[in-house]
C-alpha positions as CSV (number, residue, x, y, z in Angstrom):
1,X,92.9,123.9,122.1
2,X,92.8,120.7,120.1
3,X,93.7,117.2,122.0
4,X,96.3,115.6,120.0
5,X,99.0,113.0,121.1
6,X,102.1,115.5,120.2
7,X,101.6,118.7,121.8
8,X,103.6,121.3,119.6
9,X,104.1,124.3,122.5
10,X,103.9,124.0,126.3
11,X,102.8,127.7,127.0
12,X,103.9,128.1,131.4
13,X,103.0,131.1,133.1
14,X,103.6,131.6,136.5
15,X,101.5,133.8,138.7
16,X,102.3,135.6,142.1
17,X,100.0,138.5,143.1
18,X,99.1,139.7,140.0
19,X,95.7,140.3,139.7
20,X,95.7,143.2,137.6
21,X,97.8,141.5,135.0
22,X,97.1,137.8,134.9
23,X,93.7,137.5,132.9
24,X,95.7,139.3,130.0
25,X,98.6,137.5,130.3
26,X,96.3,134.3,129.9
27,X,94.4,135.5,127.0
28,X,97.4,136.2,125.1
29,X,97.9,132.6,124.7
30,X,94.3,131.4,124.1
31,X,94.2,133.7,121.9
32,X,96.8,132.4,119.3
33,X,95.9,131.3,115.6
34,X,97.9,128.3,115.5
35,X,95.9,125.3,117.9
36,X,98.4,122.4,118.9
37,X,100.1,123.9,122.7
38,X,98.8,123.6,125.7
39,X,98.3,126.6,128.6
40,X,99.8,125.3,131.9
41,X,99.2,128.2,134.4
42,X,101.2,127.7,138.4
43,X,99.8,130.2,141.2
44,X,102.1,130.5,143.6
45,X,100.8,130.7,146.8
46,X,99.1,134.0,145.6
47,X,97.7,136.4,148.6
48,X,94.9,138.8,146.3
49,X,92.5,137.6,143.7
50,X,95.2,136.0,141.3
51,X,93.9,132.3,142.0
52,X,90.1,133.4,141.4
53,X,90.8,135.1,138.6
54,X,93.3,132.4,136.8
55,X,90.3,129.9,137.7
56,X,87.5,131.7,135.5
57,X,89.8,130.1,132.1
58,X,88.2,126.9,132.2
59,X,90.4,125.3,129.1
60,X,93.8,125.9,130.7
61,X,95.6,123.1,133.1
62,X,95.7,125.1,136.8
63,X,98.4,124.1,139.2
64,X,98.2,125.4,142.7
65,X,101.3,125.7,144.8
66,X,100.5,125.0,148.7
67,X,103.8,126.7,149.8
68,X,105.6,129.7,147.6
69,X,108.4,128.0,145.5
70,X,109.4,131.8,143.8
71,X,109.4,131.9,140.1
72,X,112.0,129.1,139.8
73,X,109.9,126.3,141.7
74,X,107.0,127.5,139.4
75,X,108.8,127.2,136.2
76,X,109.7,123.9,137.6
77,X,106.2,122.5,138.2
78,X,105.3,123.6,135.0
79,X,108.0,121.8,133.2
80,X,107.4,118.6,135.2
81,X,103.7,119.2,134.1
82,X,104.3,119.9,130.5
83,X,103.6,117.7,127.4
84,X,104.4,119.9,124.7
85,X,107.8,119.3,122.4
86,X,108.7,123.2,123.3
87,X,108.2,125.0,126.1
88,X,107.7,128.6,126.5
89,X,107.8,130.9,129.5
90,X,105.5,133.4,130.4
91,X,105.7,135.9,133.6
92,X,102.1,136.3,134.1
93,X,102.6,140.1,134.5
94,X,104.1,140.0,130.4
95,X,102.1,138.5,127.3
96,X,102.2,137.2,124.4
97,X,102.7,139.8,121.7
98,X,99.9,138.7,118.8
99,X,97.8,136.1,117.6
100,X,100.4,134.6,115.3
101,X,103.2,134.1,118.0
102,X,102.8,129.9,117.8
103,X,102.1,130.4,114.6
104,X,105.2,131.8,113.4
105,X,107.3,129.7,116.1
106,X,105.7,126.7,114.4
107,X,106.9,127.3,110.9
108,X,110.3,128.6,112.2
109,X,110.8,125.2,113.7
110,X,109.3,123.0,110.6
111,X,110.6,119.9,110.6
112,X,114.0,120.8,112.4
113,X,114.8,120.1,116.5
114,X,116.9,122.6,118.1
115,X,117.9,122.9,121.4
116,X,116.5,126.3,121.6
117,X,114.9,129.3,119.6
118,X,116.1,132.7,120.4
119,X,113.4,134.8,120.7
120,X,112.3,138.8,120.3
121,X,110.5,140.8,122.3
122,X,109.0,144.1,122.7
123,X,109.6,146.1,125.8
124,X,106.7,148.2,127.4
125,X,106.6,150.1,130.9
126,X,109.8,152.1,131.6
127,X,111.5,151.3,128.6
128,X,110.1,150.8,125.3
129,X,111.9,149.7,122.1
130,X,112.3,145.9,120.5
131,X,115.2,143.1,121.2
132,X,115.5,141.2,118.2
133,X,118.0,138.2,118.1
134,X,120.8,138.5,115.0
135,X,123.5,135.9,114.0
136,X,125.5,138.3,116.1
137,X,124.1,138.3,119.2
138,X,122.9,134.7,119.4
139,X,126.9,133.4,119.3
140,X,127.3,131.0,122.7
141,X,129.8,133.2,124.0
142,X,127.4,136.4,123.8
143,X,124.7,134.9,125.3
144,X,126.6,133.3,128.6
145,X,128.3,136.9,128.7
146,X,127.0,139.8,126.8
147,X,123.1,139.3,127.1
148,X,121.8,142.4,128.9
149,X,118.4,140.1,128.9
150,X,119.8,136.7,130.4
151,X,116.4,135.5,131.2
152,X,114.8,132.0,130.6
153,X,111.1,133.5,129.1
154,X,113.5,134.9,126.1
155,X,113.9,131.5,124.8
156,X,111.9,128.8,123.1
157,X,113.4,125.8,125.0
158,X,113.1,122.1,123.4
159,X,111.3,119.8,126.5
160,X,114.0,117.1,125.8
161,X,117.0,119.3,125.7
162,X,116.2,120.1,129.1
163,X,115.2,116.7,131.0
164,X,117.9,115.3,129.0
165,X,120.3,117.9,130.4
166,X,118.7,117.7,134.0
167,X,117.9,121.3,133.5
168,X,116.2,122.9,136.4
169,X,115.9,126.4,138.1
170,X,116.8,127.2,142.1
171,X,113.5,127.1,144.0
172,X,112.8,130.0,146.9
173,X,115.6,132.5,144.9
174,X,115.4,135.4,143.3
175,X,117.6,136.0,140.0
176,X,117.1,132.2,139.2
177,X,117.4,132.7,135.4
178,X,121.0,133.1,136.4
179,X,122.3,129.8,136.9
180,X,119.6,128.2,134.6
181,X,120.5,130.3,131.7
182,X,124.5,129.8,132.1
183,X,123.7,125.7,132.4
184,X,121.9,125.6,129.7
185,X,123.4,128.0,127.2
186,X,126.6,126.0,128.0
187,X,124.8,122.8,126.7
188,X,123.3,124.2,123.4
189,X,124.2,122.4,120.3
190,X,121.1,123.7,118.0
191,X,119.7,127.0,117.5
192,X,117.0,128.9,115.8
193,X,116.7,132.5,115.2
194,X,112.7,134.2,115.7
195,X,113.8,137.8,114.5
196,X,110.7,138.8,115.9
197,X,108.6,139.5,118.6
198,X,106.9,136.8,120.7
199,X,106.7,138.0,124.2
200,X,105.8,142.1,125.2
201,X,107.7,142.3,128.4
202,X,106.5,145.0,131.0
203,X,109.7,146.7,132.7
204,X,109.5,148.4,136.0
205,X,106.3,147.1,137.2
206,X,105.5,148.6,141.1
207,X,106.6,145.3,143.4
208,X,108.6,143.4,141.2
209,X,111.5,141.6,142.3
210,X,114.0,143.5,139.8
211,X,112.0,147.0,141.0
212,X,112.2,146.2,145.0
213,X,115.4,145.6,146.3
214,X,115.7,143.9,149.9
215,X,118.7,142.0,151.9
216,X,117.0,139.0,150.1
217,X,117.8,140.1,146.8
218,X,121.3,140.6,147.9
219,X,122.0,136.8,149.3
220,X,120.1,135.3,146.2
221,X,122.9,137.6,144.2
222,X,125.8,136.5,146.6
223,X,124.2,132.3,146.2
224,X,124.6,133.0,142.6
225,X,128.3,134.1,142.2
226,X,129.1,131.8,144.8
227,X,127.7,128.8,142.3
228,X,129.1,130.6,139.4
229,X,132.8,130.4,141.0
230,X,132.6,126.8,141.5
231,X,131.6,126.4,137.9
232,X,134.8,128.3,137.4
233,X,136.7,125.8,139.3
234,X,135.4,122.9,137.5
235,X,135.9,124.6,133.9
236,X,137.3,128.4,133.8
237,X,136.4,130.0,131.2
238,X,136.7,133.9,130.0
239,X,132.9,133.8,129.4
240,X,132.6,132.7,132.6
241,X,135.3,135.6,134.0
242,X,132.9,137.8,132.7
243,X,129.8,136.5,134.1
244,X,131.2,136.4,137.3
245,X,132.1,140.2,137.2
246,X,128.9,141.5,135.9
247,X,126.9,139.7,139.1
248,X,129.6,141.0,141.3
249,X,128.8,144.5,139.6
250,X,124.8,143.9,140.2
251,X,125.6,143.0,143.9
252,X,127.7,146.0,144.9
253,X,124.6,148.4,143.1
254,X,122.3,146.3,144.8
255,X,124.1,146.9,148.4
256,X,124.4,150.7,147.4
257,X,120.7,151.5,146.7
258,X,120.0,149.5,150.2
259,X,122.4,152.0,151.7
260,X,121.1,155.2,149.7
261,X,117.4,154.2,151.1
262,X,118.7,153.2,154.9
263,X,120.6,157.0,154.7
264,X,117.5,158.9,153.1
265,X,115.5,157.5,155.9
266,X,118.1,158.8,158.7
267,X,118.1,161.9,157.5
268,X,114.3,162.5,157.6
269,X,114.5,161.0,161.1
């Protein structure tokens, strides 16, 4: 990548035990046509080869956790670490879909500086198919309520928009695109559309956080409703209503498949 005193794209990827995946994940982004972006890559606190393997890129800025933040405390690092104008998540376990992501993105933006670009993606693993953003489904009140995919990696975000907002993610929590995404989504003034795809996001990976559900995953759920409430009584809004309900919805289905595993267990005892 080219050293230049404006950095176009901050590409962050966050890594926790995933070997298997990272080095792709990586190449993805050094592999784009367009040159101006920096790759910032945060292990966190990995236990396999993740580390060693992330380490073999020598043209990529390396952060090393020494305690595990979760996927919100890495995002976080890599923000605070990040000179680009945009930034751009990636879970180390997805990629970039082609050479001509940054490229694209680039051009998209031109000359103009929104708050944030709604982005496509393609999904791969369990489900397969393409999300592309539309006028329709990039309205604010669809994307604080009706986005199936309210994740931060889905969005191009501009660096200033977020420092400027004091825009952060919870640290040691799962779901932490939760609160981030309602925040900041509330704050957008500025928006571009990328009708196509710039991540390819791997559903149902064995040992993820949205395939393993634990007692963890439950309280995380019940920290973020409980936050989400007392949003609601700062500034109630239907939106809102609805975005309460939905993680409500999430934690009762959540409780159930803990219960449905705890019985299927009894009844091989």
């Amino acid at each position: 990548m080219e050293e230049e005193k404006e950095i176009r794209f901050s590409v962050i990827i966050t890594a926790y035990n995933i070997e298997k995946y990272i080095e792709k994940s990586i190449e993805s982004a050094r592999n784009q046509i367009f040159k101006n972006y920096e790759i910032i890559v945060i292990d966190d606190c990995s236990t396999d080869q993740t580390l060693e393997r992330i380490k073999r890129f020598k043209d990529i800025k390396v952060i090393e956790h020494k305690e595990n933040k979760c996927l919100g405390g890495a995002r976080n690092s890599g923000v605070k670490n990040a000179i680009g104008e945009y930034i751009i998540f990636l879970d180390g376990d997805d990629y970039l879909n082609n050479e001509q992501v940054l490229e694209k993105l680039d051009k998209l933006i031109d000359r103009n500086t929104p708050d944030v670009i709604y982005l496509g993606f393609e999904l791969t693993g369990k489900k397969e198919g393409f999300i592309i953003p539309t006028p329709e489904n990039c309205t604010k009140t669809y994307r604080i309520a009706g986005d199936r995919y309210a994740n931060a990696w889905s969005k191009c975000w501009k660096k200033e928009f977020l420092t400027k907002n004091k825009l952060s993610f919870p640290e040691n929590r799962y779901y932490e695109d939760v609160i981030f995404i309602y925040r900041a989504i509330s704050k957008v003034e500025t928006y571009l559309i990328a009708d196509f795809p710039t991540h390819t996001y791997y559903s149902g990976r064995p040992n993820s956080i949205t395939t393993n559900v634990s007692f963890k995953n439950i309280h995380d759920n019940l920290y973020n409703i409980e936050e989400l409430m007392n949003f609601a009584h700062v500034s109630k809004t239907e939106e809102l209503d609805i975005k309460i309900e939905k993680e409500v919805q999430r934690c009762k289905e959540r409780l159930e498949e803990i219960y449905d595993f705890y019985k299927g267990n009894l009844n091989k005892a």
